[in-house]
C-alpha positions in Angstrom: -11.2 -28.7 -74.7 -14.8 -29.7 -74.3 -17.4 -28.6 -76.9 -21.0 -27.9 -76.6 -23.1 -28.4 -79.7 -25.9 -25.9 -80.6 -28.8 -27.1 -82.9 -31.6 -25.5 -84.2 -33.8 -26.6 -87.1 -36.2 -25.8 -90.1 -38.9 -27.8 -91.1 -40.2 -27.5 -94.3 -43.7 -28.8 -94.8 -45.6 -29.5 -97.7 -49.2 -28.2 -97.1 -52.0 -30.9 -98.1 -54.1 -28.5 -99.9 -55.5 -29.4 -103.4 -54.1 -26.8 -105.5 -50.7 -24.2 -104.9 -50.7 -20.9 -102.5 -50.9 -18.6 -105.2 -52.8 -20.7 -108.0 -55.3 -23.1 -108.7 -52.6 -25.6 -110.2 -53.0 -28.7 -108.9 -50.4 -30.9 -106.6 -49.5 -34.4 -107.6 -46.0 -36.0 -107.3 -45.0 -38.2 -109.7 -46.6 -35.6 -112.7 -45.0 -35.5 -116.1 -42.8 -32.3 -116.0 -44.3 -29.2 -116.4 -47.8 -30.5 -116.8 -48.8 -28.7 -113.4 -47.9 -25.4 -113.9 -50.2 -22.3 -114.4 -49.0 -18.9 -116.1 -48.9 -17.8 -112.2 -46.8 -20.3 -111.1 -44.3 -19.5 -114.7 -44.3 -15.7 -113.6 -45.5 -14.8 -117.4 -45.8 -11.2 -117.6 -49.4 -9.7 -116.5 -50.3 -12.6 -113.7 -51.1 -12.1 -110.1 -51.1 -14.1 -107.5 -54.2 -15.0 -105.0 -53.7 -16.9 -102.3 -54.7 -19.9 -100.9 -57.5 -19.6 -97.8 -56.9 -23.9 -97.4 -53.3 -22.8 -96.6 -53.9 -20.1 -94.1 -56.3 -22.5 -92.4 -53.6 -25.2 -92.2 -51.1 -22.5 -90.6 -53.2 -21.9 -88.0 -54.4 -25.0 -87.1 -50.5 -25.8 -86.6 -50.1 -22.7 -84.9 -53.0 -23.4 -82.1 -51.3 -26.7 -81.7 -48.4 -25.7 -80.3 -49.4 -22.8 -78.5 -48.3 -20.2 -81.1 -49.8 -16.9 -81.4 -51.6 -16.1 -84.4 -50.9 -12.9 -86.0 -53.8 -10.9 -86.4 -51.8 -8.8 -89.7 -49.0 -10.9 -91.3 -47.1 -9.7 -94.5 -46.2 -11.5 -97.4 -43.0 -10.6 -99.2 -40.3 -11.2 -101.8 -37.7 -13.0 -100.9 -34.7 -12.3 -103.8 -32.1 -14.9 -105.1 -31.6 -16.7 -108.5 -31.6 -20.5 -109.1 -32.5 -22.1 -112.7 -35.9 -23.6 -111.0 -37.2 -20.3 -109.5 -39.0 -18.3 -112.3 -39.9 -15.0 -110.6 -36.4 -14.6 -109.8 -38.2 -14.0 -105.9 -39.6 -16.3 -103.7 -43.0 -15.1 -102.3 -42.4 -15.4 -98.5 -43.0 -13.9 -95.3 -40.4 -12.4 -93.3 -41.0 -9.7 -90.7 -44.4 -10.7 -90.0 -44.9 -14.2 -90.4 -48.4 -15.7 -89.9 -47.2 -18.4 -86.5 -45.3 -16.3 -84.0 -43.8 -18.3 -80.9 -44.9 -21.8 -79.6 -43.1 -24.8 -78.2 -43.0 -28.3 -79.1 -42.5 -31.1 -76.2 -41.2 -34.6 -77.1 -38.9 -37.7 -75.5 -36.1 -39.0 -76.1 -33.4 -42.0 -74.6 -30.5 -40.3 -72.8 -28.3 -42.5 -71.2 -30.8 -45.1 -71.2 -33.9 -43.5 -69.7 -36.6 -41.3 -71.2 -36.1 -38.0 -71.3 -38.2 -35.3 -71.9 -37.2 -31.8 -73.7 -39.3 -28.6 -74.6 -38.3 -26.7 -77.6 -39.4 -23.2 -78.2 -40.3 -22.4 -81.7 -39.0 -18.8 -83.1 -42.1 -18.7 -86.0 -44.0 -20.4 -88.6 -44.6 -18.4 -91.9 -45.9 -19.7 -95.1 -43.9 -19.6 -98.5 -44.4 -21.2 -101.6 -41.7 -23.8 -103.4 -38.9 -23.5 -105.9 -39.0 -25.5 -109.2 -37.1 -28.4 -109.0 -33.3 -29.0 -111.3 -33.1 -32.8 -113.1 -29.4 -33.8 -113.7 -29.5 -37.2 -113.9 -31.4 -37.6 -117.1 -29.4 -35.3 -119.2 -25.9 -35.3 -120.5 -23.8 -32.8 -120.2 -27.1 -30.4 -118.8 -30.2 -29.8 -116.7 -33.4 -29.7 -117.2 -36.4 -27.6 -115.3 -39.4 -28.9 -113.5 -41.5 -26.7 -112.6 -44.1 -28.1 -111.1 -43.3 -28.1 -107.3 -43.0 -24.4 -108.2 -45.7 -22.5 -106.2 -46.8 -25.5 -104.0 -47.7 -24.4 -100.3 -44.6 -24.5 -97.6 -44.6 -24.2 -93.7 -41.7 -23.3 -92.9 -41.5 -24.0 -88.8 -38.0 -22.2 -87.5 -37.3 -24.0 -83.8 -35.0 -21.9 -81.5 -31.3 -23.1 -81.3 -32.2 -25.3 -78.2 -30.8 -28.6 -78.9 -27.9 -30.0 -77.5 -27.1 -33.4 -79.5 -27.9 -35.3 -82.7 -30.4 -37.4 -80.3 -32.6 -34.7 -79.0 -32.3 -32.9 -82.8 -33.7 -36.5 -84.5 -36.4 -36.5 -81.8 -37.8 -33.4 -82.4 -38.3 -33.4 -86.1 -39.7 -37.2 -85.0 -42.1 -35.5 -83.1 -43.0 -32.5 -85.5 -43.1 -34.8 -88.2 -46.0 -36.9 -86.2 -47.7 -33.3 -85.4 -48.2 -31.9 -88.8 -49.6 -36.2 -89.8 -51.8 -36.2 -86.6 -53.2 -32.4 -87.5 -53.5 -33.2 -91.1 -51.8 -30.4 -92.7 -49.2 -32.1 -94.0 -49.2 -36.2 -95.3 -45.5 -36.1 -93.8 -43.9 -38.3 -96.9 -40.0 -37.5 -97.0 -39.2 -39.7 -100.0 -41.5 -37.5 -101.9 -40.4 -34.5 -100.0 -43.5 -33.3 -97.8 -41.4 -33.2 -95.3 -38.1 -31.8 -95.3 -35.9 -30.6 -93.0 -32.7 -27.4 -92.7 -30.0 -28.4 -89.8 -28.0 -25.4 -88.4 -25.2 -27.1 -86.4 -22.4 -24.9 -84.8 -20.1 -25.9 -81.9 -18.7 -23.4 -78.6 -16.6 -23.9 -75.6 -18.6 -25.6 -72.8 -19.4 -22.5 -70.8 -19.2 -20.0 -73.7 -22.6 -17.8 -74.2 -22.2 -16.6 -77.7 -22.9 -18.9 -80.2 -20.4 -20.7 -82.7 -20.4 -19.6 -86.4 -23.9 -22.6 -87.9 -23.7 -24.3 -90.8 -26.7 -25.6 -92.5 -27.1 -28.9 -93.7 -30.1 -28.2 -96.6 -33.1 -30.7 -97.4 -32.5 -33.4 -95.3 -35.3 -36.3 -95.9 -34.1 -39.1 -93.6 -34.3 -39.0 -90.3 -30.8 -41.0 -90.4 -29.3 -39.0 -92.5 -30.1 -36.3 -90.2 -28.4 -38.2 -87.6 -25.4 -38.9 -89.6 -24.7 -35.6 -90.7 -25.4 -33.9 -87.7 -22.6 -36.2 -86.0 -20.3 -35.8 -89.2 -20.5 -31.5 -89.3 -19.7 -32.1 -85.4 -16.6 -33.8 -85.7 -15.9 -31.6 -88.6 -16.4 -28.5 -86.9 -14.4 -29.2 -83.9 -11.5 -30.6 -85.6 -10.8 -27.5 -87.7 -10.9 -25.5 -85.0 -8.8 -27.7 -83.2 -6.2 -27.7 -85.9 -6.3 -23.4 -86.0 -9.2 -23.2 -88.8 -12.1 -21.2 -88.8 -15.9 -22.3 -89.7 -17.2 -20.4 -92.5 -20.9 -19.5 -92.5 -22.3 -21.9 -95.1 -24.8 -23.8 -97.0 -23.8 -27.7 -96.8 -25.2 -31.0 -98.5 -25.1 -34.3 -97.0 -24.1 -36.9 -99.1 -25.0 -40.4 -97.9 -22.6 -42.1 -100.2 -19.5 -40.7 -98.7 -21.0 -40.3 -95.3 -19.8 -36.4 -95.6 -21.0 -32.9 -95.8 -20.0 -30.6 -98.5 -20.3 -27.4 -99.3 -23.4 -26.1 -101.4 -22.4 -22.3 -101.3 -21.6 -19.3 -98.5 -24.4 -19.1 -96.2 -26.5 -16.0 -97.1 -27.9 -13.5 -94.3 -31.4 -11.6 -94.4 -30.1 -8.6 -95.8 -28.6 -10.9 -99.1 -31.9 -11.6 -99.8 -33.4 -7.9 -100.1 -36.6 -8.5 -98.3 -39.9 -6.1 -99.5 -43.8 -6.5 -98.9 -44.8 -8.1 -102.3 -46.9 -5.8 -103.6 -49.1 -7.7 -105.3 -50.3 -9.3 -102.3 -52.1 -7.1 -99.5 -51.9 -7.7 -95.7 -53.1 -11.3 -94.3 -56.4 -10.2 -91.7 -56.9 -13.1 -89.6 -60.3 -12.1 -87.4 -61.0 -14.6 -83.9 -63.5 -15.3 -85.5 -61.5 -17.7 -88.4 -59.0 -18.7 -85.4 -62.7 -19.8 -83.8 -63.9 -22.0 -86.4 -60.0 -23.7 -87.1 -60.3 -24.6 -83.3 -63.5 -26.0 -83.6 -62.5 -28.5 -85.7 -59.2 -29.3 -84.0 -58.9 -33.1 -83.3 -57.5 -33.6 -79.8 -53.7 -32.9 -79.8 -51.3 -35.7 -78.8 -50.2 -33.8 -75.0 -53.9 -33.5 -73.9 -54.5 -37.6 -75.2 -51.4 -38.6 -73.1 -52.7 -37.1 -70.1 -56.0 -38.9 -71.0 -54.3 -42.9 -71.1 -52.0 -41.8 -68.3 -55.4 -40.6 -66.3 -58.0 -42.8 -67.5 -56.6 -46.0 -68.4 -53.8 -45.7 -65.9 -50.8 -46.4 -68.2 -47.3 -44.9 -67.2 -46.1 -42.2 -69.0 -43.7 -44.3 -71.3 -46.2 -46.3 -72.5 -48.8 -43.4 -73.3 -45.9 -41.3 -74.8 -45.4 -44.4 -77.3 -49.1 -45.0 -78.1 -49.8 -41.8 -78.8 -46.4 -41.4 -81.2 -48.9 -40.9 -84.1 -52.2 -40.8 -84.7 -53.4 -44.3 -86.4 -51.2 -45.7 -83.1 -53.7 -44.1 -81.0 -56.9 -44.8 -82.3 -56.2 -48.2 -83.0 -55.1 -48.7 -79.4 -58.5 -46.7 -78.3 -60.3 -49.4 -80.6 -58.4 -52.3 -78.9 -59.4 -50.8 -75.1 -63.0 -50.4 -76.3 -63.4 -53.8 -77.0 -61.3 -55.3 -74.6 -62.6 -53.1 -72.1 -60.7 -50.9 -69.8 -59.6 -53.3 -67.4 -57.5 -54.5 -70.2 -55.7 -51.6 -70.9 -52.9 -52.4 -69.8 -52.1 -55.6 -71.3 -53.0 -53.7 -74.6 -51.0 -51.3 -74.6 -48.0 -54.0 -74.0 -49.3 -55.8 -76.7 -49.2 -52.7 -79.4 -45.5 -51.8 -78.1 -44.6 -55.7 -78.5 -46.0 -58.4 -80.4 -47.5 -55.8 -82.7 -45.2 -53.3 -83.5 -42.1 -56.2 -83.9 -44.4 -58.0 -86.1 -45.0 -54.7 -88.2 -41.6 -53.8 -88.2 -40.3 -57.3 -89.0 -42.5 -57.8 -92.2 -42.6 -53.9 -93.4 -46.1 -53.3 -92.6 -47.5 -49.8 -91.9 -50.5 -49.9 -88.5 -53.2 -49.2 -91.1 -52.8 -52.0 -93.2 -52.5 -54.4 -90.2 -53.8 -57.9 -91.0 -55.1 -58.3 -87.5 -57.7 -55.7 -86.4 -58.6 -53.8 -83.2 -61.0 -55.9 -82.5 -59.6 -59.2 -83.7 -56.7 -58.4 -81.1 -59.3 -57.4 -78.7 -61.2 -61.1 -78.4 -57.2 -62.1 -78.3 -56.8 -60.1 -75.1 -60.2 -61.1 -73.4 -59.0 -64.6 -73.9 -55.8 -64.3 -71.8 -57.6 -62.2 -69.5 -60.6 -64.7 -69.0 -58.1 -67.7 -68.7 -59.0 -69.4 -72.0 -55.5 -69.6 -73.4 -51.9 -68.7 -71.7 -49.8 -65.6 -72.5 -47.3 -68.4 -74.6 -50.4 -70.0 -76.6 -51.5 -66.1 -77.6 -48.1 -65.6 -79.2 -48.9 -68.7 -81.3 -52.9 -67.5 -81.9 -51.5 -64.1 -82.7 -49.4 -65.4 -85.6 -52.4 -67.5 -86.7 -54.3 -64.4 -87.2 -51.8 -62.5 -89.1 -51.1 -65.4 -91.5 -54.6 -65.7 -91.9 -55.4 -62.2 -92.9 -59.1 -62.7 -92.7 -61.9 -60.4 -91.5 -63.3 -62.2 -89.2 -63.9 -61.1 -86.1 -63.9 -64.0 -83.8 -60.8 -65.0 -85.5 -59.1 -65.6 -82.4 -61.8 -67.9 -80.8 -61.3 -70.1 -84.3 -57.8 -70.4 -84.2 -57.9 -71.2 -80.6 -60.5 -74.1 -81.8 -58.2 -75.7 -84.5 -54.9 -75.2 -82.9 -56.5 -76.7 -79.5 -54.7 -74.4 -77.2 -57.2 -74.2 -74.7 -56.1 -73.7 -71.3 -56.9 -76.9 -69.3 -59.6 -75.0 -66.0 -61.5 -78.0 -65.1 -60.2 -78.5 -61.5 -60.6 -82.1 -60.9 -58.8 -83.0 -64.4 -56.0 -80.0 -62.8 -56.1 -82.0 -59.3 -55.2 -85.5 -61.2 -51.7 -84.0 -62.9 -51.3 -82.2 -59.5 -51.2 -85.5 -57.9 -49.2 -87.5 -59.7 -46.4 -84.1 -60.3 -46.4 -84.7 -56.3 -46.0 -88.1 -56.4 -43.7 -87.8 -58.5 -41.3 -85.3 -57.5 -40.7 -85.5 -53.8 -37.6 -84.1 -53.6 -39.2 -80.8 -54.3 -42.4 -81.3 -51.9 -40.0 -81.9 -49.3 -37.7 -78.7 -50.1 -41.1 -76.9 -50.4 -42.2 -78.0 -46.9 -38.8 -77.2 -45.5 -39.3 -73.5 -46.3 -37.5 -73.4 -49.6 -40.4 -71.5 -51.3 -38.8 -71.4 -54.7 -39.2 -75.3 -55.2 -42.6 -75.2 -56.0 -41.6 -73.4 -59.8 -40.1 -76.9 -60.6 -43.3 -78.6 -59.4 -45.5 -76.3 -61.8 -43.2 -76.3 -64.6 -43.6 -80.5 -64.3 -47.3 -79.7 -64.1 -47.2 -77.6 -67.5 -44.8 -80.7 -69.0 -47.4 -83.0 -67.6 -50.5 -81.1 -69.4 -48.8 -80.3 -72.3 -48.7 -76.4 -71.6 -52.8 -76.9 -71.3 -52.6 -76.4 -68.0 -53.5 -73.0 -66.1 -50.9 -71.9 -64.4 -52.3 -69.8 -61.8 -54.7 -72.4 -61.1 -52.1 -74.9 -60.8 -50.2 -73.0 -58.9 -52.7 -72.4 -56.1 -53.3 -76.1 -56.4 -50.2 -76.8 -55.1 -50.1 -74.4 -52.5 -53.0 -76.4 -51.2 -51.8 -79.9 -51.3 -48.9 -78.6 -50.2 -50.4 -77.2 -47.0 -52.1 -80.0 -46.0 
């Protein structure tokens, strides 16, 4: 039988406000335990909670990026289950009316080798606020409590069940990930757990219309875990159906030592959770007017600045989807361009999606901390472009620079200086090795002049040898036309 897999996701994401949603406690991982936590945040008897107007803002500044509509009224409720770290007892949510309705979220992603492109639509986006968090490792034989992620401001974006593989699944919380950076509302660190994210996986009959009974793989902060356990539930699914089992609705972990998912508890509908407006909390108003002023202060999202390269610098789409992957990607490229100048675009761009980005990958450096800067690269570019060095000596100059790690900006033109990699452009010193390559190597004039066009590569690659890869290679290559003509 042939299976179809259905995938939709959860994102949580930490808001990057200063204090919680429902308290002026402040945020800051890494805290000693308990030492950020208010009597709101503890539930003591006799508090209320107020919420925050910096988490509101963020919502709907997510919520105009993707096209969402912004709910005028939006409710705020209690959400009812135990756990150790939760001190209410209740989890102060929204359910039937959450503050993002609707949206979509475009990204890319390989399939089959070429670039796809996909478009999600997103069910909501409502705010909660965070559960305590359980220490076990510390502790023999018990736990202890931590409350101070408890009350810290959630996102919660809920995607549609629209994706068909582990590929297009890591893609898109790729690409939501770069969203919440690029819009600032969330600082996107997953090893601290800003940004987290809930897989529902199920699997159905190619052809079937209803859905399989989902699983949900919880708290995922690895884009390769997600991967991994998306394929692992998969296989798991299909063989026990296979073998005359049933999948039970249910709450998994993924466990990266044993490469496996295991069962956390039976998954929980709405109804378990005994959903009621909070009533400590009225109705959320949100006027045009406050949608107004979030919109003013939008920065320009990452569709409308593809368009833009593709458009105004002329780049194909591949290059401006990768440029524009996140946001200190684009602005350093836009820094490059404006020094290089536009007719240079192009060569920038294949110089952030190569030399660059291998060089950062290879020694573990993030863009923003970048030894060579915009405009040190861009006197790099205008150098190949005006003929000074070769593409090969550029690769050496750009080395230089990194090693270098100074602030210079005519770092390039130095390095060129001391590593004397100047490309050899006076003509009559270019016309002397011309001569004597021809003299030389007459075998090839001849095959040349007897129409075999590709013998004049050996002749310029013995004119490189000759200069010492000094030589300019489109100048003496027209060279050789000449003499070769006459």
């Amino acid at each position: 039988m042939q299976w179809e897999v259905v995938i939709g996701l959860e994102n949580h994401v930490q808001l990057t406000t200063q204090s919680k949603i429902f308290s002026g406690s402040a945020i800051r991982f890494g805290a000693e335990p308990n030492t950020q936590a208010s009597p709101v945040d503890l539930a003591l008897p006799g508090v209320l909670p107020v919420l925050n107007r910096g988490a509101v803002e963020r919502a709907i500044r997510f919520g105009l990026a993707v096209g969402g509509t912004i709910a005028p009224e939006s409710v705020f409720a209690r959400k009812n289950y135990f756990y150790p770290d939760l001190p209410k007892g209740y989890q102060i949510s929204q359910f039937a009316d959450p503050v993002v309705q609707g949206g979509t979220l475009s990204f890319a992603y390989e399939k089959d080798g070429k670039l796809e492109m996909k478009t999600v639509n997103l069910t909501r986006a409502h705010l909660e606020e965070d559960a305590g968090k359980s220490l076990h490792e510390d502790y023999a034989g018990m736990s202890g409590i931590d409350l101070n992620r408890a009350g810290t401001p959630l996102l919660e974006i809920v995607s549609e069940p629209e994706m068909r593989s582990a590929a297009e699944a890591v893609a898109y919380a790729k690409a939501m990930h770069s969203l919440v950076m690029w819009l600032g509302v969330c600082d996107g660190n997953m090893q601290e757990g800003s940004f987290r994210c809930d897989v529902n996986v199920s699997v159905r009959p190619v052809g079937q219309q209803e859905f399989g009974t989902r699983c949900e793989i919880k708290n995922l902060n690895s884009f390769r875990f997600m991967e991994e356990a998306i394929h692992y539930e998969v296989r798991r699914q299909i063989e026990l159906i296979e073998d005359g089992g049933k999948v039970i609705q249910a709450t998994r972990l993924w466990d990266p030592d044993r490469k496996e998912t295991r069962s956390m508890r039976t998954k929980e509908d709405a109804q378990d959770y005994r959903y009621f407006p909070d009533p400590d909390l009225p109705p959320l108003a949100i006027g045009q007017d406050w949608i107004d002023r979030v919109k003013a202060g939008m920065p320009e999202l990452p569709g409308a600045m593809r368009a833009r390269f593709t458009g105004e610098y002329g780049l194909p789409e591949y290059d401006s989807l990768v440029l524009t992957s996140s946001q200190t990607m684009a602005t350093y490229y836009e820094a490059v361009v404006a020094k290089a100048g536009k007719e240079n675009a192009k060569s920038a761009a294949n110089w952030m999606m190569g030399d660059v980005s291998s060089t950062l990958n290879r020694e573990g450096v993030e863009l923003q901390a970048s030894p060579v800067s915009a405009v040190q690269l861009a006197l790099l570019l205008k150098r190949i472009a005006d003929g000074t060095i070769s593409n090969k000596a550029a690769k050496e100059v750009f080395g230089a620079m990194w090693d270098a790690k100074s602030s210079d900006d005519n770092l390039a033109d130095t390095v060129i200086d001391q590593k004397g990699l100047k490309q050899i452009s006076d003509t009559g010193a270019l016309e002397a090795i011309v001569d004597e390559v021809l003299a030389a190597n007459a075998k090839s004039v001849e095959q040349y002049r007897a129409g075999k066009e590709a013998a004049i590569n050996a002749l310029i690659g013995q004119a490189m040898k000759a200069s010492k890869g000094k030589a300019n290679p489109a100048q003496v290559t027209e060279l050789l036309k000449q003499k070769l003509a006459s």
